[in-house]
N, C-alpha and C positions, 0 to 999 in steps of 0.2 A: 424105378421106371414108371412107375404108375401115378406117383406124383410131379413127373415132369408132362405123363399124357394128361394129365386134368389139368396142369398149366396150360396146355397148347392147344385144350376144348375152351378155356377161358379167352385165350386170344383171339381164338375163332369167332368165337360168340362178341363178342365184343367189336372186332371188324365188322364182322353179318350186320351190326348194328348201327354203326357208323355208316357204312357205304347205304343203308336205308337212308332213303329221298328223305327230308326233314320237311312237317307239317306245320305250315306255318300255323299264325292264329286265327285264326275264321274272321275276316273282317266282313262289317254288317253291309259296308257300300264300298261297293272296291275303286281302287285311286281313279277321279279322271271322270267317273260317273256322279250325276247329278244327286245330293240329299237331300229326297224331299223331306217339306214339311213336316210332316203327320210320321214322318219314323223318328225324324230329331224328337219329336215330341216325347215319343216313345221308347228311343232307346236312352232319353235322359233319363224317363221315370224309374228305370231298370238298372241303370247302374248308377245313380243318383248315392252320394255319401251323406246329403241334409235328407232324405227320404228312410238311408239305411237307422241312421241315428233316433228318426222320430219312428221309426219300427220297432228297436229293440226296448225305445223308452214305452211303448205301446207294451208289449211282452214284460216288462218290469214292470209296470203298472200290476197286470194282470196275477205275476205271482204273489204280491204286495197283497192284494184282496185274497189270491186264496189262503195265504197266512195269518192272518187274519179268524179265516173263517174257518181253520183245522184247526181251532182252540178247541171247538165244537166236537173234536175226534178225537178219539182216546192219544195220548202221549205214551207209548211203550218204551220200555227202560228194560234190559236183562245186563247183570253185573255181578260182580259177587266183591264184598266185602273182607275176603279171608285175611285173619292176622291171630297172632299170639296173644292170648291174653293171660298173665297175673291178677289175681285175685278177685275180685269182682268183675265180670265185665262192661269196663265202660264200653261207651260209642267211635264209633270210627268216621269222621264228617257227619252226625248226624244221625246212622245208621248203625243199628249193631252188628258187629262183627259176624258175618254168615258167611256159608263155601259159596250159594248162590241166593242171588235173591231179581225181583220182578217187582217192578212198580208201573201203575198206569192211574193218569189223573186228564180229567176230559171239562170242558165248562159244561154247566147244565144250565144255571140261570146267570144272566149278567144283563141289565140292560146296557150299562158302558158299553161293554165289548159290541153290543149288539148296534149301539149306534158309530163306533169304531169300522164296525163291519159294512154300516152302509156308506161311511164318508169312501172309505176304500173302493166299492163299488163304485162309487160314483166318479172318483179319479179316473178311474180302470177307462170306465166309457169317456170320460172327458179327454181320452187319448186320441180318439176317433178323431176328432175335433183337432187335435193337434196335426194329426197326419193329413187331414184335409189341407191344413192350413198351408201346409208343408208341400204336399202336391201341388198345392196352385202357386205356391213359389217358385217351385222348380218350371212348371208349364211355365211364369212369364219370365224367369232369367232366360230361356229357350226359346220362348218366343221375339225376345226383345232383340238378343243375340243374331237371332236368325236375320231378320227384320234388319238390321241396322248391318248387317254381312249383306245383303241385298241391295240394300241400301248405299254401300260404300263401294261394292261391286259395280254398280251402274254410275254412281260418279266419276269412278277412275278413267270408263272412255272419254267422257266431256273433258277429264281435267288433262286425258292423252291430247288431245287435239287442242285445247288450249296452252300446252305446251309447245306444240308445234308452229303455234300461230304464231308466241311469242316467240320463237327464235327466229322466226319469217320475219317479223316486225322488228327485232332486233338488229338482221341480217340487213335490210333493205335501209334501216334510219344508218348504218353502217356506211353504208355505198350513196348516200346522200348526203352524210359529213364528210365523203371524201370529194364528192365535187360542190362542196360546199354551197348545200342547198338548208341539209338541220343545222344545229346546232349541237355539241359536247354535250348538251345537257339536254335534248330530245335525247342522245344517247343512253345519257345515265338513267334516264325513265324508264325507256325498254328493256332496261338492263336490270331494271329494279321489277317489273313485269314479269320478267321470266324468272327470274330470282323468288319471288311470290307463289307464283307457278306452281314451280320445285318445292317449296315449302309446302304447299299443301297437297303434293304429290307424296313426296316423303310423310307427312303426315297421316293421309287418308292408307296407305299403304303399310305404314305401322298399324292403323287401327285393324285393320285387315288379318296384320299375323297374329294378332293378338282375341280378333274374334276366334278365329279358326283354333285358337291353340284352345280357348275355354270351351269351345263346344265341341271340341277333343276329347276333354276334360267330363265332359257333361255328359255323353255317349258314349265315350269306352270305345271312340275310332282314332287315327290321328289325323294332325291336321291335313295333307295330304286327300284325305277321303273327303273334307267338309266342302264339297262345292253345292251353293245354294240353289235352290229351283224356284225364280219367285212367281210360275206361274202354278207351281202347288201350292203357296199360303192361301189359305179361305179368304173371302173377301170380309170385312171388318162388318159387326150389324150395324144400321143405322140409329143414332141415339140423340134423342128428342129434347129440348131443350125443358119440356111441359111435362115430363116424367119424373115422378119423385123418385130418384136414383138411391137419397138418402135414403129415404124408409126401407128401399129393395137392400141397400147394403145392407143396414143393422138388423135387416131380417134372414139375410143371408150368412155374414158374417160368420166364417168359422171361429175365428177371434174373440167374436163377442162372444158366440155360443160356450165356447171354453171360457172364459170369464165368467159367466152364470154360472159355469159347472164351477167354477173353483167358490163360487160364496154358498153352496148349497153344500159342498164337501166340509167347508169350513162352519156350516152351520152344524153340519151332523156332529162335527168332533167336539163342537162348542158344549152343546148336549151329551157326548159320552161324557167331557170333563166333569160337567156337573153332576153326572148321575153315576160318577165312582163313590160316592158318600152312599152309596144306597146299598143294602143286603144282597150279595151274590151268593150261586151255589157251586159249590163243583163236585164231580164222583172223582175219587179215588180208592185205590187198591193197593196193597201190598203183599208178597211173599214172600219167606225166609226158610232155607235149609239152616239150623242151626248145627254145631256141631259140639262135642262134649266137651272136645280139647279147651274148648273155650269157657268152660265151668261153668254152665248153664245150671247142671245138673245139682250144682256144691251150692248155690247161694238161689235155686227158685224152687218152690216145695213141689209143683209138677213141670217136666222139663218133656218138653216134646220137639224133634227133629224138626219138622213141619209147621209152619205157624204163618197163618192167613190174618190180613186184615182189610174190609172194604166199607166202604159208606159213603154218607154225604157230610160235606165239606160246606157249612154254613158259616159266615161272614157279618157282621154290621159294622162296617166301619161307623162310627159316632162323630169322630172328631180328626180333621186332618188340616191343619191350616195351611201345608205345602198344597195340597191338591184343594182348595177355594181359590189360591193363589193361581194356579195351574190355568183353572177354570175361568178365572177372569182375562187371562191373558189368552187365552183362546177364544173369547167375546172380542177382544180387541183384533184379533185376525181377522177373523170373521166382519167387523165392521171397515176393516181396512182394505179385505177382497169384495165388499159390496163397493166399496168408492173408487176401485180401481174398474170393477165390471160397468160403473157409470164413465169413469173418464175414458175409459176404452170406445165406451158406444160412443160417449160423444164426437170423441175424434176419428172415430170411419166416418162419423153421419157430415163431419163435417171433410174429412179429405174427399168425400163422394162428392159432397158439393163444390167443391172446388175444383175438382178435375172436371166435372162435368159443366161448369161455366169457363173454366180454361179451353173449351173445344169452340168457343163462338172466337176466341184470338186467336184460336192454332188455326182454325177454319182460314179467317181471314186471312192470315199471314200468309197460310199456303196460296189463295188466291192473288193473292198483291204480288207474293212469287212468281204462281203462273203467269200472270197478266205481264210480270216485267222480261221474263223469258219468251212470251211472245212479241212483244215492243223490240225486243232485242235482234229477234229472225225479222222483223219489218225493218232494221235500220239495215241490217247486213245486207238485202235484198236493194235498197236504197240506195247501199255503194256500192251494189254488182252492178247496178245502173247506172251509176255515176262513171264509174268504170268503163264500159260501157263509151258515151259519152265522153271518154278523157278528161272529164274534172273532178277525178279520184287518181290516186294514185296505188299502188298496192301493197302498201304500209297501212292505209286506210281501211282496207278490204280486212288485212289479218286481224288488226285491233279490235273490226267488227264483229268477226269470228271468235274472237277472242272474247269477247263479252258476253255472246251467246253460250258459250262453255260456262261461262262463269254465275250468267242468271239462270243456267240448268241446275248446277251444279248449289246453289242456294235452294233451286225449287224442289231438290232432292230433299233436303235438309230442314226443309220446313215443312216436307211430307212426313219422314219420320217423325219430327217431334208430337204431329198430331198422331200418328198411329202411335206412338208412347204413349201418348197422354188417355188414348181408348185404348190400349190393354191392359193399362195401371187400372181403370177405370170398370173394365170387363172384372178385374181379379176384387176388387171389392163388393160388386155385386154378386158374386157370387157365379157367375155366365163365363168366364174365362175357360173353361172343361171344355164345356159342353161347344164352345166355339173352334176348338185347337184337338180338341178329341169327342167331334159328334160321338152319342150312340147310336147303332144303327135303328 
């Protein structure tokens, strides 16, 4: 009886548990409301998997040095050797047969290790550098993402209504081949019109799910939550055509900064290799319980249970031709992370310059945009008047409409690429943070 009433406390509990309201998962922006800026930025860095990754490599760095540097610390050993011995006793790996024994061996003088120990250090920190490098990554995939979600949000109205326009135009050249005023082939135009339309409806609308799912992806919301706010993006700084941008990157540069760090680690190790030829010290200790069984007693003229040994551990290697070897090919690392830390600087010093004279064509382009998207609302105005007047018809009108969606919808597009081309440009100089994530 008693184990069918703890079955039917279990069922209880377990109902109680179920009919509990179920908690959803804390979402950061709930469906429907606006994401600003400055939190996408922020809840990328947060649940960021290229962030988590140059974390843990940060953490691995750092036990790599302290292992390194506990050579310096005693090694404690407790073990015991115990075995059978006939006749004489030999050793057992090394060691002679005891019920327990204690070994500790620590470095005392080493200059290798010692410069082993700073190349390590200097990895460790050269992590920093990588996680920077790594944070401003993630800030411009999330900026860029956001920015062209904005981007592609605000085209879709233009490309609505020049959808509309097209099938107006479509409609109307229709009922003008039927009282035979177009021609079949004014038809197949319009037809090809909307058809284009649609094409880049469908397209800009794929780009759309595909933003939203990655910065889904990048924030730890789903897509559902990602609606843009573009009147939270900061406004872009102003960037001068007379400013050595180049010298500001490679001075910035976390890239390069971690490339110096990698020929300075490579020089230290260059130096442990060569200074393993050289006399080192180390302390060690030993302790053994011996026992009789073991015929200590039969074959040594005094036999004691107990038996201590400690000292220093003196060393000159004289001659090693595997480790000259060693040595040399770790001058060759070494000369090969200084030529990598040079092609490195060269090529930020030169992507800086190149993005930062690609802004005198993004500039223009976006202007020649502007200027042709306002020509476009001055002709459309010009057939409302015509209109108007009766020497338009209103086929003329939509096609005119239709153009204006279309040179928006370019001037959209040529705004983007110049805000591309200054956030790639922000993230090489090193200012991309501090513009996307002021400190206060």
């Amino acid at each position: 009886m008693s184990r069918v009433r703890r079955v039917a406390k279990l069922l209880a509990l377990a109902a109680s548990l179920l009919s509990l309201p179920t908690i959803p998962w804390a979402a950061d922006a709930p469906s429907g409301e606006p994401l600003p800026f400055r939190k996408a930025i922020d809840l990328a860095l947060q649940h960021s998997g290229v962030m988590a990754i140059a974390t843990v490599n940060q953490w691995r760095s750092q036990k790599a040095y302290q292992e390194v540097r506990n050579h310096y610390l005693p090694q404690l050993t407790v073990g015991s050797g115990l075995g059978y011995s006939y006749g004489f006793p030999l050793t057992l790996e090394g060691s002679a047969p005891s019920v327990a024994n204690f070994t500790s061996q620590q470095s005392l003088f080493n200059l290798s290790l010692w410069q082993f120990l700073k190349a390590a250090k200097i990895d460790w920190k050269a992590t920093s550098f990588e996680v920077q490098d790594k944070r401003a990554e993630v800030i411009l995939d999330t900026a860029l993402s956001y920015a062209q979600l904005v981007n592609l949000t605000d085209k879709l109205n233009p490309l609505a209504e020049a959808q509309a326009a097209a099938e107006k135009a479509q409609l109307v050249t229709e009922q003008r081949m039927k009282e035979g005023v177009d021609s079949k082939l004014e038809l197949t135009k319009s037809q090809l019109v909307a058809a284009r339309i649609r094409w880049r409806m469908a397209d800009a609308q794929g780009q759309v799910d595909v933003l939203r799912e990655h910065l889904a992806k990048l924030t730890g919301l789903t897509p559902a939550d990602i609606q843009p706010d573009s009147e939270s993006m900061p406004a872009l700084p102003l960037i001068s055509q007379e400013d050595d941008l180049s010298a500001r990157a490679v001075a910035n540069s976390p890239v390069i900064k971690l490339a110096d760090q990698k020929v300075e680690a490579a020089a230290a190790r260059a130096k442990g290799e060569h200074r393993a030829t050289l006399p080192y010290a180390d302390l060690a200790s030993q302790y053994a319980y011996l026992a009789r069984f073991n015929n200590y007693d039969q074959y040594f003229l005094k036999y004691s249970s107990n038996n201590l040994a400690a000292g220093l551990n003196i060393k000159f290697p004289f001659f090693n031709p595997a480790q000259k070897a060693r040595a040399a090919q770790a001058d060759a690392d070494t000369i090969v992370a200084r030529q990598q830390a040079d092609v490195t600087r060269n090529q930020v010093s030169e992507d800086a310059l190149k993005l930062q004279r690609s802004l005198r064509q993004l500039q223009a382009a976006r202007d020649v945009a502007k200027l042709e998207w306002q020509v476009s609302q001055g002709d459309l105005e010009g057939v409302q008047a015509q209109i108007q007047r009766g020497t338009a018809n209103p086929r003329d009108q939509h096609l005119a409409q239709l153009e204006v969606s279309d040179k928006y919808a370019a001037y959209l597009d040529a705004e983007f690429e110049l805000t591309r081309a200054e956030l790639q440009l922000l993230r090489l100089t090193g200012e991309l943070e501090n513009w996307a994530v002021p400190t206060p």
